[in-house]
C-alpha positions in Angstrom: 203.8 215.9 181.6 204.2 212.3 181.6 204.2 209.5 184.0 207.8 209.2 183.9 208.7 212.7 184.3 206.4 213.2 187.8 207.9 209.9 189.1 211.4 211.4 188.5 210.2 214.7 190.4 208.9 212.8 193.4 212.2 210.9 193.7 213.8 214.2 193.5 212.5 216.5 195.6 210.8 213.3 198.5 213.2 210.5 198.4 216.6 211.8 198.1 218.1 213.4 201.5 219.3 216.8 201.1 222.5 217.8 200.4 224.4 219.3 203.3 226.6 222.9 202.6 230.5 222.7 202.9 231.2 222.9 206.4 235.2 222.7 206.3 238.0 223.7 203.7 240.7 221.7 203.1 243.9 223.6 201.6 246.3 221.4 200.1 250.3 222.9 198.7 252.5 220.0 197.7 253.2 217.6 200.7 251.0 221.3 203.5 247.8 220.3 203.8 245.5 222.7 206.2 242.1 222.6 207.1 239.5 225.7 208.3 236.0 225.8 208.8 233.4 227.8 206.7 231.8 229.2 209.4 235.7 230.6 210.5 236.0 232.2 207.3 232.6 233.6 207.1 232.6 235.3 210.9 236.1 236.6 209.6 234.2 238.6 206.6 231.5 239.7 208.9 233.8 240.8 211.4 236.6 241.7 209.6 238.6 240.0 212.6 241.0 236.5 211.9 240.8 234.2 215.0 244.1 232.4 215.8 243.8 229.1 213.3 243.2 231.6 210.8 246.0 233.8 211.7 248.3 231.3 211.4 247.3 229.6 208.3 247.4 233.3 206.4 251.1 233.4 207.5 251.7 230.1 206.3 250.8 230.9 202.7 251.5 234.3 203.0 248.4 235.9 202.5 247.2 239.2 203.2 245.0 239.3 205.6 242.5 242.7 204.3 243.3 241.1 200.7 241.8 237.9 202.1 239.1 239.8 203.7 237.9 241.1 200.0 238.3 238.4 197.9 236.1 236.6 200.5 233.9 239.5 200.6 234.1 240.7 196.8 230.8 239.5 195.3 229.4 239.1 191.2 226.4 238.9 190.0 225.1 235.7 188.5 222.1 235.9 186.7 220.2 232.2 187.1 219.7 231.8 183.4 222.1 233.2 181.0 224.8 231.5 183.8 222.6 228.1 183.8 223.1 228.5 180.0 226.6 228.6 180.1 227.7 226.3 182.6 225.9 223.9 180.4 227.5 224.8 177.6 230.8 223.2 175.7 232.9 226.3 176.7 231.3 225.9 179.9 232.2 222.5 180.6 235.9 223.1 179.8 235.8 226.1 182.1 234.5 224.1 184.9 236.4 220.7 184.2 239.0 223.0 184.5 238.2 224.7 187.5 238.0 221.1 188.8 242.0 221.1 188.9 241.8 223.8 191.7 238.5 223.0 193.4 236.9 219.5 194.2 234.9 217.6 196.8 237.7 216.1 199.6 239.0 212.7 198.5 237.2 212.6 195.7 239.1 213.3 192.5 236.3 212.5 189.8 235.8 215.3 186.8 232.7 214.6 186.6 231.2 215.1 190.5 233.7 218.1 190.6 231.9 219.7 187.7 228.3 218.8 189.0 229.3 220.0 192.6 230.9 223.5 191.1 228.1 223.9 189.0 225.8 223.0 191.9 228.1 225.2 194.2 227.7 228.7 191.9 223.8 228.0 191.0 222.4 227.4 194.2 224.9 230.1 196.1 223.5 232.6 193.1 219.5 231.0 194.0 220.0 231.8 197.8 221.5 235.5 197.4 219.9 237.0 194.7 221.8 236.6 192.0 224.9 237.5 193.5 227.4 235.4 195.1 230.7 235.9 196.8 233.2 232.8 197.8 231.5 232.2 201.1 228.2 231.5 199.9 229.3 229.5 196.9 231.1 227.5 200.0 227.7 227.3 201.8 226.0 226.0 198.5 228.8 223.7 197.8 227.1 219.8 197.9 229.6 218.2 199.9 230.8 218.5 203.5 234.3 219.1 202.8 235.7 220.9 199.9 239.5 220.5 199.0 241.5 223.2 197.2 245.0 222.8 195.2 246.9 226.0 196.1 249.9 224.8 193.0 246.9 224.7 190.8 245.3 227.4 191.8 248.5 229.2 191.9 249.1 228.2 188.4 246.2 229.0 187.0 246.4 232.4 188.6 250.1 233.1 186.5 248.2 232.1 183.2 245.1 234.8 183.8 247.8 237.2 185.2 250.0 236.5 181.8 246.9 236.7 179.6 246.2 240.1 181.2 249.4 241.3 180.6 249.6 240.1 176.8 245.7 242.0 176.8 246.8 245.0 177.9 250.3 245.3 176.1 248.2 244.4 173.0 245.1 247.4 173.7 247.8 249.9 174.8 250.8 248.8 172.0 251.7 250.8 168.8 250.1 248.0 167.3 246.8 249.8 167.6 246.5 250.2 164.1 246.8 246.5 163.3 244.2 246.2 165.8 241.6 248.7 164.2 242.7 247.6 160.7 244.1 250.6 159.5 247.3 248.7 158.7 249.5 249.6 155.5 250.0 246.0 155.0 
């Protein structure tokens, strides 16, 4: 290794001040705008119980609470590499510049530290759990103090993996099947 390279790793890891986890979640909906804190959402998955700000903010945006309880609890395995690999990637960048419409540091609506934070946010949260992560402990990874999520984008983007879906299925399950294997007449 060079000189330049070991000076870079001792500014890393000595002179930079650690990053602090996400400690509160700001939801925004057109002109609704709600905040909750991690740690509220993570005693609700352990306990399976909503205190009363949580409650109350699942009513608002009429959520379920036992379908909140799983998607906070469902978790997928991230493998450090292969994921590394593709987060990195160009297909990987446009997934996660586009994730940056839905999920971004609080007040701060630059592409660039969205991507780095999400990317931080998934690798880390994957590091600390053993290659698995669920949405609390990519939270609890996240680099900033207060994360900020777009409900209408998020919302949106849900409709257009929902409509893909549908198109996938209609297509594996359609009369079309012979198109699809190439058996076509045509």
């Amino acid at each position: 290794m060079n000189l330049k390279h070991n000076i870079l790793i001792f500014l890393i890891l000595f002179l930079i001040p650690p990053t602090k986890a996400a400690e509160t979640l700001f939801l925004y909906k057109g002109t609704f705008n709600r905040s909750i804190k991690i740690e509220e959402l993570y005693n609700f998955k352990k306990t399976k119980i909503a205190n009363t700000k949580l409650k109350n903010l699942i009513k608002i945006t009429n959520q379920n609470e036992k379908e909140l309880h799983e998607i906070l609890s469902y978790k997928i395995e991230i493998p450090l590499s292969p994921s590394s690999k593709l987060m990195n990637s160009k297909i990987g960048e446009v997934f996660l510049s586009r994730l940056t419409e839905i999920i971004h540091p609080h007040k701060i609506s630059n592409q660039k530290i969205s991507t780095k934070a999400i990317r931080s946010g998934i690798i880390l949260g994957s590091y600390k759990n053993n290659q698995k992560i669920n949405l609390i402990d990519f939270f609890k990874a996240y680099p900033t103090k207060n994360i900020a999520i777009d409900l209408n984008a998020l919302n949106k983007t849900l409709k257009k993996v929902e409509s893909l879906k549908d198109l996938i299925e209609f297509y594996s399950n359609s009369p079309l099947k012979k198109l699809k294997d190439g058996r076509s007449s045509t």
